[in-house]
Backbone as CSV, one residue per row, in Angstrom:
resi,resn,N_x,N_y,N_z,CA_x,CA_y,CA_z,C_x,C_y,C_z
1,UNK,-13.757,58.002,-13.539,-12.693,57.124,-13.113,-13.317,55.856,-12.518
2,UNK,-12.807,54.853,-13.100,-13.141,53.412,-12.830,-12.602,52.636,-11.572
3,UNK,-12.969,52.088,-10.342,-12.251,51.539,-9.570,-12.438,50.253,-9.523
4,UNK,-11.796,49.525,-9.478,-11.676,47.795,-9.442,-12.275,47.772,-7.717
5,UNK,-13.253,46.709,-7.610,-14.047,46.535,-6.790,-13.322,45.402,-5.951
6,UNK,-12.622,45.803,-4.817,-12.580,44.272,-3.564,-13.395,43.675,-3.550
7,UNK,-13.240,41.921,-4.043,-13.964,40.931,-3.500,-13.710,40.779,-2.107
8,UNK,-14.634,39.465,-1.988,-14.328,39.211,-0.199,-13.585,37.502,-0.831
9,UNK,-13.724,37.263,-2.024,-13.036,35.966,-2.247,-11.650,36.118,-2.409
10,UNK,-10.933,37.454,-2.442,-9.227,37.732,-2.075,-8.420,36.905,-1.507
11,UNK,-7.470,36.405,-2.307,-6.569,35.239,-1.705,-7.234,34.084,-2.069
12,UNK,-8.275,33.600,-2.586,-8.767,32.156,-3.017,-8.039,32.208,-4.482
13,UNK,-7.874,30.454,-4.595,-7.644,30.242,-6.229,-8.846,30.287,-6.871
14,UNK,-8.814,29.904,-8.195,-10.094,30.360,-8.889,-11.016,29.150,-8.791
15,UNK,-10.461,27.773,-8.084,-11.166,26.653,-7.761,-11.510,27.204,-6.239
16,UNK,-11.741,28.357,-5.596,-12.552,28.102,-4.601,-11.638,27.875,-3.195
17,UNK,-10.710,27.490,-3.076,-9.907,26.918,-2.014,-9.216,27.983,-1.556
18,UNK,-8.410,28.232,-0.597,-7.613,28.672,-0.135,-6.512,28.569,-0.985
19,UNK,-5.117,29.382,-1.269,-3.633,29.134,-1.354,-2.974,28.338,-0.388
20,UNK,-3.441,28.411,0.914,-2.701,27.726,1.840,-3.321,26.450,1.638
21,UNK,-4.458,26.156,1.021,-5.140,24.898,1.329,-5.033,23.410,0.498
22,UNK,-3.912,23.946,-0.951,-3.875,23.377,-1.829,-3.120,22.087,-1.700
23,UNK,-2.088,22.088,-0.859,-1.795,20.632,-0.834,-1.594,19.718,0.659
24,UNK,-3.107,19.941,1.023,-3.539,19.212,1.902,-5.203,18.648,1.535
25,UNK,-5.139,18.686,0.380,-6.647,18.224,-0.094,-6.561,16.313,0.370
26,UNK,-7.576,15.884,1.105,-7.799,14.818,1.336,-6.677,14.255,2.069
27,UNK,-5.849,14.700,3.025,-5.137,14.067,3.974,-4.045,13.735,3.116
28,UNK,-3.701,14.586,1.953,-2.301,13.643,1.055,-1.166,14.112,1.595
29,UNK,-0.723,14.441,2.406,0.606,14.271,3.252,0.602,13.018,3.661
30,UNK,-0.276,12.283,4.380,-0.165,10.560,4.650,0.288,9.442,3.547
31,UNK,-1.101,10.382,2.710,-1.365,9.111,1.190,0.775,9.240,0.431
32,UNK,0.960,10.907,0.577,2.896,11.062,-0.072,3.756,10.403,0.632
33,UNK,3.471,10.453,1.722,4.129,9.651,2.761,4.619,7.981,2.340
34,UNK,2.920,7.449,2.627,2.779,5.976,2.512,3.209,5.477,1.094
35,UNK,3.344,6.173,-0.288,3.480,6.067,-1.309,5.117,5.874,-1.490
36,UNK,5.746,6.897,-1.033,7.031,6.875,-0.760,7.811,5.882,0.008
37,UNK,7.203,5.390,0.880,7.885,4.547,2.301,7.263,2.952,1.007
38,UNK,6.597,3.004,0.114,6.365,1.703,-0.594,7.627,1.637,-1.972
39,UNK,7.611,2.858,-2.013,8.446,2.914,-3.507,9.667,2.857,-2.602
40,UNK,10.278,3.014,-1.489,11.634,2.885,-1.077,11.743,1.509,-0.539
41,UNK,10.699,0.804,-0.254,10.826,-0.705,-0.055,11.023,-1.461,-1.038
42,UNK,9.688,-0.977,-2.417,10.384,-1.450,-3.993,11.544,-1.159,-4.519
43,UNK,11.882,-0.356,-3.849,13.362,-0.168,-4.453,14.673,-0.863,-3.686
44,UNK,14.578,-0.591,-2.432,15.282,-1.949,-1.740,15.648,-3.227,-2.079
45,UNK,14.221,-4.164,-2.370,13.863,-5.442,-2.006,14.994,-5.409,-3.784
46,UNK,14.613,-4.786,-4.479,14.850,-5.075,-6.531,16.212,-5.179,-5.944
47,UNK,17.096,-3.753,-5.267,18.347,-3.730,-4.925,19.407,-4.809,-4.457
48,UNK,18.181,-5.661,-3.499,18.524,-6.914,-2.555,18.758,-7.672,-3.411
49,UNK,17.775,-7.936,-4.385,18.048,-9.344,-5.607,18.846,-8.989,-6.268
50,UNK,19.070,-7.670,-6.448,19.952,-7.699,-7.910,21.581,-7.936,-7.372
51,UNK,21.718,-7.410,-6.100,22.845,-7.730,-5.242,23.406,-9.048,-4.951
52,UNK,22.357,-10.074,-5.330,22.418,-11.348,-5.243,22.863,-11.913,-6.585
53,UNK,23.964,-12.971,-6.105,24.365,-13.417,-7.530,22.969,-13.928,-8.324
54,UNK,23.215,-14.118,-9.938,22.075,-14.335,-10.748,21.268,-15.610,-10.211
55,UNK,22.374,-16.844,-10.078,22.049,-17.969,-9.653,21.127,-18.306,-8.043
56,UNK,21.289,-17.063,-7.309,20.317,-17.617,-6.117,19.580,-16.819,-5.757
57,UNK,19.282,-15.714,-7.043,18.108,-14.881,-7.074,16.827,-15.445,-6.796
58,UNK,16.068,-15.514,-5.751,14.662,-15.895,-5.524,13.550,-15.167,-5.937
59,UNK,13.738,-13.674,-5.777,12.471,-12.352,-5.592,11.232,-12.516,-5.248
60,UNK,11.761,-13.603,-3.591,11.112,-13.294,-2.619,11.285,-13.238,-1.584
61,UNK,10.927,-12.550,-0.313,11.663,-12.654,0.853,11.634,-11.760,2.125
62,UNK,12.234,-10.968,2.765,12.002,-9.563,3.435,13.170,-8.939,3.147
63,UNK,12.290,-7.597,3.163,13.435,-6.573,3.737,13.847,-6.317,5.388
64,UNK,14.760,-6.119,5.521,15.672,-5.892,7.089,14.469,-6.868,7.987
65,UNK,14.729,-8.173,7.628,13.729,-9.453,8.097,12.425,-8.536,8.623
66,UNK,11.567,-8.085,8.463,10.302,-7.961,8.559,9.713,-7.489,7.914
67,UNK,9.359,-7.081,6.405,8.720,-6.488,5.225,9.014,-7.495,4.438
68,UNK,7.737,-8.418,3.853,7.799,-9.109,2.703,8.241,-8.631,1.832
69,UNK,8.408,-8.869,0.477,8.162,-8.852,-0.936,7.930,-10.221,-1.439
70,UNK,7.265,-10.208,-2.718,7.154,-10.921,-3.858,7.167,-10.381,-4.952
71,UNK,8.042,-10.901,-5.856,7.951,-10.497,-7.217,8.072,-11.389,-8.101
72,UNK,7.574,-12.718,-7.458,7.448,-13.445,-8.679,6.217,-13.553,-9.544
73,UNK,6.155,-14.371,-10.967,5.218,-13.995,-11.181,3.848,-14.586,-10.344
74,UNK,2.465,-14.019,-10.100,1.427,-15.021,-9.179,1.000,-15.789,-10.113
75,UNK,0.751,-17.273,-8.816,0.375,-18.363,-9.536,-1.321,-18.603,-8.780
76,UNK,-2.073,-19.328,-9.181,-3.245,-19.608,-8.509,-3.110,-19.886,-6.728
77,UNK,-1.867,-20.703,-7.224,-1.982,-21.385,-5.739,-1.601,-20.481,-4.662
78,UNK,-0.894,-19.529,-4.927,-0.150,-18.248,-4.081,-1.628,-17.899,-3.750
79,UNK,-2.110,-16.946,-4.893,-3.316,-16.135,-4.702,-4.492,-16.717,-3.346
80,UNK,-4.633,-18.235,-3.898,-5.681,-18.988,-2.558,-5.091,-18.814,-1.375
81,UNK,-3.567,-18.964,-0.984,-3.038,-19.194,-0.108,-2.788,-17.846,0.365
82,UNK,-2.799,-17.037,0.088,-2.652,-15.373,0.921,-4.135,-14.752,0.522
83,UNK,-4.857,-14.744,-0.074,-5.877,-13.943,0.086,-7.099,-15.336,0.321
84,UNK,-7.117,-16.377,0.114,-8.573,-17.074,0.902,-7.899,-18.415,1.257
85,UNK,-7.759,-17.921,2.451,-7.237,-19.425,3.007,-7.660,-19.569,4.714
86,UNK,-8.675,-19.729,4.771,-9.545,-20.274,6.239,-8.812,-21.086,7.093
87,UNK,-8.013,-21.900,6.596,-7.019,-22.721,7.850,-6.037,-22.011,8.538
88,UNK,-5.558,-20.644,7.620,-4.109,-20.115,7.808,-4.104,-19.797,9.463
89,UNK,-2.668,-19.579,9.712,-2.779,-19.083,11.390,-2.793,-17.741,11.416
90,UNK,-2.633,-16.891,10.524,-2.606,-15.435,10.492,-3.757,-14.747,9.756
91,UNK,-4.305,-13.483,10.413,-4.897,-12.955,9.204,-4.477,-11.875,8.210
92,UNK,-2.946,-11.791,8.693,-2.321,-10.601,7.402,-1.427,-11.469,7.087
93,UNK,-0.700,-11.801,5.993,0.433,-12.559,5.158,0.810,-11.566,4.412
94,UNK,2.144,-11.999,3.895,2.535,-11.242,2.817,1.559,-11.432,1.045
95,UNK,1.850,-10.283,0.481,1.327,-10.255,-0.333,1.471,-11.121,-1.357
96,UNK,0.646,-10.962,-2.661,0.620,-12.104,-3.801,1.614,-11.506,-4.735
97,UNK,1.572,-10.210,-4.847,2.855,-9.412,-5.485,3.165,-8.595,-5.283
98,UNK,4.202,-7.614,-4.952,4.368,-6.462,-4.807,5.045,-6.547,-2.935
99,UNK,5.126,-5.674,-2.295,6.377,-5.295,-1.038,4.626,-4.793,0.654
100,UNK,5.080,-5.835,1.137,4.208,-5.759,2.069,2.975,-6.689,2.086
101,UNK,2.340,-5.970,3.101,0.801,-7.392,3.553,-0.184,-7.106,2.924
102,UNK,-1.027,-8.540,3.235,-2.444,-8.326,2.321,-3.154,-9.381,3.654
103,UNK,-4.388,-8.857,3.618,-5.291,-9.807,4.545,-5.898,-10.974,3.642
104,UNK,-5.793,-11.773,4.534,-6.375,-13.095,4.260,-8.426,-13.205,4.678
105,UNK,-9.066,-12.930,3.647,-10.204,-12.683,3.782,-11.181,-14.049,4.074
106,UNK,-10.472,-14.820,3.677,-10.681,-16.483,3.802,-10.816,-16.767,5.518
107,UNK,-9.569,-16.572,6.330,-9.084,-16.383,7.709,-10.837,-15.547,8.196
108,UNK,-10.339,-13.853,7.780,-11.353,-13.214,8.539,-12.849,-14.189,8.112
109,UNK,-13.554,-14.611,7.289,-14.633,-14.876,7.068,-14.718,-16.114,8.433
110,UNK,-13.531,-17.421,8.211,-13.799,-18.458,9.192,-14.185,-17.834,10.675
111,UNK,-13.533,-16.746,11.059,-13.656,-16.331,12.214,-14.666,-15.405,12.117
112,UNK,-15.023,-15.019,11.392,-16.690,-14.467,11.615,-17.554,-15.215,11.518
113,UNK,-17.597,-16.528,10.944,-18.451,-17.595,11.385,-18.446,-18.446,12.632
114,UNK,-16.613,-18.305,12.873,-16.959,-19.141,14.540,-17.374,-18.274,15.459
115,UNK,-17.396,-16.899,15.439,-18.222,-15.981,15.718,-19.443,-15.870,16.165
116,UNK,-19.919,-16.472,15.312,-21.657,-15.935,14.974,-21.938,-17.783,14.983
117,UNK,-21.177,-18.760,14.887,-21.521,-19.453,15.558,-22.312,-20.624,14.602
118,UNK,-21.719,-20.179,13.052,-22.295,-20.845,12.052,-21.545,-21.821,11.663
């Protein structure tokens, strides 16, 4: 008579992990989170314009006045002006496309040079 032998790996999947451990790989409750709270702002802001007669559709602007969007298409001059622009007074602006901020790397660089004094 043959008996099937207890592992001590009992209760692991066959990748090694725990059952309990499977959907917390790499902190993705935050990453589902933050993914979600972006797709319900994209879905808002589209809602906002489309709510707007055709004629004074902009698709750009905030949501509940403090969350950018842009959805127009980017032009050069946008792009310089939110991601490298050294004069700006801020170092986060709204983005070049899409619902929320982007840093102005232009900004951070000037101020790591008045910094350091270069």
């Amino acid at each position: 008579m043959t008996r099937k032998k207890h592992t001590a790996h009992a209760g692991k999947s066959k990748h090694g992990s725990s059952k309990h451990e499977g959907s917390k790989r790499g902190g993705g409750g935050l990453k589902k989170l933050i993914t979600l709270v972006t797709l319900a702002l994209t879905a808002a802001a589209v809602v906002k314009e489309l709510r707007t007669p055709e004629a004074e559709r902009t698709w750009h602007g905030k949501i509940a006045s403090v969350v950018p969007y842009e959805f127009r298409i980017p032009t050069l001059q946008r792009v310089r002006e939110r991601l490298w622009d050294p004069e700006a007074e801020h170092v986060v602006g709204p983005r070049v496309f899409g619902v929320g901020w982007t840093v102005n790397m232009g900004k951070v660089v000037a101020m790591v040079r008045e910094k350091a004094g270069v």
